[in-house]
C-alpha positions as CSV (number, residue, x, y, z in Angstrom):
1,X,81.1,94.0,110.5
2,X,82.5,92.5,113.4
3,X,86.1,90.9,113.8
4,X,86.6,87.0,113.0
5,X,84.7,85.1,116.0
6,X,85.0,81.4,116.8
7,X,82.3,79.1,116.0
8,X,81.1,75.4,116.7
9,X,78.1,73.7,114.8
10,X,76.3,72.2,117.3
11,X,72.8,70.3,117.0
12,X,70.8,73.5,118.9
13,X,72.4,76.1,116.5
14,X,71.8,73.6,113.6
15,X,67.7,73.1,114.2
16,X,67.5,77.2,114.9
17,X,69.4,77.9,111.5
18,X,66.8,75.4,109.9
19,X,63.8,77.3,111.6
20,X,65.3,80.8,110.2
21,X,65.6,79.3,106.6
22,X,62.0,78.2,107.2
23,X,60.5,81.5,108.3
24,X,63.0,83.4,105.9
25,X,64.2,85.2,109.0
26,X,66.7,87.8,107.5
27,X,68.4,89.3,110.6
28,X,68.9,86.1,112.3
29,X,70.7,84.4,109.7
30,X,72.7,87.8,109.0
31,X,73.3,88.9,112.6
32,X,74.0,84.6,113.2
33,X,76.9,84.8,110.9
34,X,78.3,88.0,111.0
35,X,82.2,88.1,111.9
36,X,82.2,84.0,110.9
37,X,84.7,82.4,108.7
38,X,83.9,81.7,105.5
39,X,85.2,78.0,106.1
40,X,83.0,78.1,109.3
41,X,79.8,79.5,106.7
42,X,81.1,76.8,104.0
43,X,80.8,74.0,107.1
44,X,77.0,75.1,107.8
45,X,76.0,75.7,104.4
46,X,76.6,71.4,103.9
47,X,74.0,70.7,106.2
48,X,71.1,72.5,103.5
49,X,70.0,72.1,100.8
50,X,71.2,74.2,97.5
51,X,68.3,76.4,97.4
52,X,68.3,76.9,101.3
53,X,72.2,77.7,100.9
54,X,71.6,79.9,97.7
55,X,69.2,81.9,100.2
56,X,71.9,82.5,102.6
57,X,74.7,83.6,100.1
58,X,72.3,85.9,98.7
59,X,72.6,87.9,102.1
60,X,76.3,87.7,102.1
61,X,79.1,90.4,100.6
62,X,79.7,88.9,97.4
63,X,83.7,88.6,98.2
64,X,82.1,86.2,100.8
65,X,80.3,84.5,99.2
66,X,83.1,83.7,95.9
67,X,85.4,82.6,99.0
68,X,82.7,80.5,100.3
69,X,82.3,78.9,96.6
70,X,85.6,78.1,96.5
71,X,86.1,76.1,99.7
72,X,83.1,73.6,98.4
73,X,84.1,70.2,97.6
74,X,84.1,69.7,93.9
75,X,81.1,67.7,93.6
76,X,78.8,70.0,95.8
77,X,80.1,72.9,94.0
78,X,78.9,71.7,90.8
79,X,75.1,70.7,92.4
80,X,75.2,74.1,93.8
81,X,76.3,75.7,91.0
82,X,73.0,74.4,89.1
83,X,71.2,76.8,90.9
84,X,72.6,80.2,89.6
85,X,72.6,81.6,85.9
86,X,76.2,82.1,84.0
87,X,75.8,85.9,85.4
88,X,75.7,85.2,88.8
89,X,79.1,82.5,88.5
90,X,80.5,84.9,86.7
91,X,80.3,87.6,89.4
92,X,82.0,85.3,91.5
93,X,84.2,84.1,89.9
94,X,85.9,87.5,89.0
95,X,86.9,87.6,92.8
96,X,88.9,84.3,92.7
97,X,92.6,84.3,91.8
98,X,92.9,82.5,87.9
99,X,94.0,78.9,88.7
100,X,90.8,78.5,91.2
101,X,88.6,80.0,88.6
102,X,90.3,77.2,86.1
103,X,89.2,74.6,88.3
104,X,85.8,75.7,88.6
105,X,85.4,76.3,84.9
106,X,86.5,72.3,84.4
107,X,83.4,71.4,87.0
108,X,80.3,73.2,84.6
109,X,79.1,71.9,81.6
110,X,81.1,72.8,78.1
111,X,78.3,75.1,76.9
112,X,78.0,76.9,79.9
113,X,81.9,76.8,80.6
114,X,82.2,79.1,77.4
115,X,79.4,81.4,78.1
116,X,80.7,82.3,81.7
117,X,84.8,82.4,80.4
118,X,83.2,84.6,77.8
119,X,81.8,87.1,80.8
120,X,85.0,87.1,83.1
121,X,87.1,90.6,83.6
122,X,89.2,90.6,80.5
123,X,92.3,90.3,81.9
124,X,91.4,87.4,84.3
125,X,89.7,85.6,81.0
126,X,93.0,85.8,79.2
127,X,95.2,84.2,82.2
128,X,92.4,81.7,82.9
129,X,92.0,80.8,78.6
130,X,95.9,79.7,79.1
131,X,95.2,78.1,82.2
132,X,92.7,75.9,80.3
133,X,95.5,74.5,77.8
134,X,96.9,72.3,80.7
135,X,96.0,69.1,81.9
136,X,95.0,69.3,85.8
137,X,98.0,67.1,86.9
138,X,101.0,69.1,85.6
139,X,102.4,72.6,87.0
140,X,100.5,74.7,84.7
141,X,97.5,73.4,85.8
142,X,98.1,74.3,89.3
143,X,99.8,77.4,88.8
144,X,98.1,80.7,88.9
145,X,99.1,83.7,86.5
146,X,99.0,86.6,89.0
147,X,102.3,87.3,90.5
148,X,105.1,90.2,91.3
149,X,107.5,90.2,89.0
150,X,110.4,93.1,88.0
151,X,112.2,93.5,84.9
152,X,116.5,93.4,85.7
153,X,117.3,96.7,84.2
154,X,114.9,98.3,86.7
155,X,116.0,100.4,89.7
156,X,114.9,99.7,92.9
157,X,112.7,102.6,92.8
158,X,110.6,101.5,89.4
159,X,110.5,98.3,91.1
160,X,108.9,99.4,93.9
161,X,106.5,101.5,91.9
162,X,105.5,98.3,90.1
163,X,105.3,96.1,92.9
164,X,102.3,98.3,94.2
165,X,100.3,97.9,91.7
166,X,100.9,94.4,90.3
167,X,100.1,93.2,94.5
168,X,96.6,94.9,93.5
169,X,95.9,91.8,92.1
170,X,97.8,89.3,94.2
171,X,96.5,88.6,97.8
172,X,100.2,87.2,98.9
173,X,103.4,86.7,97.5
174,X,106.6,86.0,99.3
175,X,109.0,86.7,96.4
176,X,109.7,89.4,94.0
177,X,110.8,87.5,90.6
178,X,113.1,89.3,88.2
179,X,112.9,88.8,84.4
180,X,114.7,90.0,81.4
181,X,112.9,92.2,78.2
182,X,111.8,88.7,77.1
183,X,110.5,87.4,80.6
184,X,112.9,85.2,80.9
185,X,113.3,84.0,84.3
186,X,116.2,85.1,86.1
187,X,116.6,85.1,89.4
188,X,114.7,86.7,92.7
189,X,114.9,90.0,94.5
190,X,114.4,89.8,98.5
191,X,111.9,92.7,99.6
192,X,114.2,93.5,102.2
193,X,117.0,94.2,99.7
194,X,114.5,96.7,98.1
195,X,113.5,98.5,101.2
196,X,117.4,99.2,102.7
197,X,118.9,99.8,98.8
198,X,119.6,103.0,97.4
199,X,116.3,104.2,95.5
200,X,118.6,104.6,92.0
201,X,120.5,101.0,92.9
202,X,119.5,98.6,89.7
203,X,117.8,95.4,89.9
204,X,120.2,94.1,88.5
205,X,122.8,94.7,90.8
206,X,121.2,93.3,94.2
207,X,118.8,90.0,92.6
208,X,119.9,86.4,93.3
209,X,120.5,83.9,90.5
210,X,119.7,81.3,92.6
211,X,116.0,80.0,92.4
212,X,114.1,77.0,91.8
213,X,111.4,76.8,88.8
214,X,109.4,74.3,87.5
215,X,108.5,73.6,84.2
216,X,104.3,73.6,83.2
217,X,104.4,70.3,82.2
218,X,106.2,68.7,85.2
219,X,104.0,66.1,87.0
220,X,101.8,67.7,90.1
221,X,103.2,65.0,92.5
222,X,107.4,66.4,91.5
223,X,106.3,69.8,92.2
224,X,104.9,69.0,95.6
225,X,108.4,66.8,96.3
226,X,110.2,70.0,94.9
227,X,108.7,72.3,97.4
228,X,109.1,70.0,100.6
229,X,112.6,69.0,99.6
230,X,113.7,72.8,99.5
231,X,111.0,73.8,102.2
232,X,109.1,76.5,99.4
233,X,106.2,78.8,100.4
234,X,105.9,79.1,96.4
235,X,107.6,77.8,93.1
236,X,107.8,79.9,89.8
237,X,106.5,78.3,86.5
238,X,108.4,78.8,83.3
239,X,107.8,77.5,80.0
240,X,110.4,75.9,77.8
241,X,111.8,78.9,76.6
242,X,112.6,79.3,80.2
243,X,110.2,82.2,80.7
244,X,107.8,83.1,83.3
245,X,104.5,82.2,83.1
246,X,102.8,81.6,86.7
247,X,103.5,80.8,90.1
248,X,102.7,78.0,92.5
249,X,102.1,78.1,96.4
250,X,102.1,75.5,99.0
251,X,97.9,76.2,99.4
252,X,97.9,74.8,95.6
253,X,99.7,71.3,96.4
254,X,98.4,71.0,100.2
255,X,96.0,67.9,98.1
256,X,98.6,66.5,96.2
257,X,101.1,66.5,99.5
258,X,97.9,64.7,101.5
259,X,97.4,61.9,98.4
260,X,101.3,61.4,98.6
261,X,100.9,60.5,102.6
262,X,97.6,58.4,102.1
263,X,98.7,56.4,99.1
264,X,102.9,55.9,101.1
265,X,103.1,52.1,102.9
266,X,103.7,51.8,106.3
267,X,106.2,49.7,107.0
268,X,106.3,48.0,110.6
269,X,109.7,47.2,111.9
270,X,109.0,43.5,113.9
């Protein structure tokens, strides 16, 4: 694989992609996109047609190619979708965080909703069956259940421990959140408090109390407020015992922050 190159659809590259498709010319249409962007891959695929684009997926990693699902649009994602059997949306689907495999469960049809939910990893099918309780338009809906939490009676060097295997399953996080036996939320832990504390120093003794949460059934457009007005990469979700159930990042309110500048007047000082 080569590293990440820059690409530009132009009209030449376009009509030569169209002629591979055509001829079902294999090693131009891998060696074309090899090193691209999946964005960049998402950008070209538009220009085809779902079969043509299901041909090119098919010679993709399949990491690619769930990345590549999830940047469609809503409504092409659900044409394209048409084309593949539960098993095959199921494969890709178990490379997607939960709250993106909650949206795309919401696009298929009920019947065939269940019957991929019923074929997801079983963890991931447990924190995407919650997901499914919420309405799109609150925090829980937007949240995603993979996260790095530590329990407060930890030391730093079980905390540690943990954290390497919970951030198996998250891509990014930007916070350590500390909980109680209940997971209650607490407070946060700064990594660099971990990494220059003494290994048997408790959890308890270095965390800060001071955090923002949101509730899961606060309104989309008050989180995305929330996390300008405090400047937050991400926001934990509690529920209303006040425990921790999912996290937000700015990636998952980047649409509702665009509506709120769209739908605000402009007002013309004359």
């Amino acid at each position: 694989m080569q590293p990440l190159v820059e690409f530009e659809l132009t009209k030449e590259f376009r009509d030569r992609f169209q002629q591979a498709l055509d001829e079902r010319d294999e090693q131009f249409i891998s060696q074309s996109l090899d090193g691209i962007k999946a964005a960049d891959i998402t950008a070209l695929l538009y220009e085809f047609n779902a079969e043509e684009s299901k041909y090119v997926m098919d010679l993709l990693s399949i990491d690619l190619q769930a990345e590549i699902i999830n940047d469609l649009d809503s409504e092409t994602r659900k044409n394209f979708l048409k084309v593949y059997p539960p098993t095959g949306i199921i494969i890709f689907l178990n490379q997607l965080a939960s709250d993106d495999v909650a949206d795309i469960l919401n696009e298929l049809p009920i019947k065939e909703r269940e019957e991929v939910l019923s074929g997801l990893e079983l963890e991931l099918r447990a924190q995407v069956t919650e997901l499914l309780r919420y309405e799109e338009n609150v925090a829980g809906g937007l949240m995603a259940k993979e996260l790095i939490k530590a329990r407060v009676s930890w030391t730093v060097v079980q905390c540690v421990d943990e954290i390497r295997k919970q951030a198996e399953n998250v891509n990014k996080f930007y916070t350590v959140y500390v909980v109680d036996d209940r997971d209650t939320l607490l407070g946060r832990v700064a990594l660099q408090d971990l990494i220059v504390s003494d290994a048997k120093t408790l959890v308890a003794d270095i965390y800060e109390q001071d955090i923002t949460s949101v509730e899961t059934y606060l309104a989309d457009n008050e989180v995305a407020e929330i996390m300008k007005k405090y400047d937050l990469e991400s926001v934990p979700v509690i529920n209303v015992q006040g425990q921790l159930v999912g996290r937000i990042t700015i990636d998952d309110v980047v649409d509702v922050i665009t509506e709120q500048a769209e739908e605000r007047p402009l007002y013309v000082v004359v």
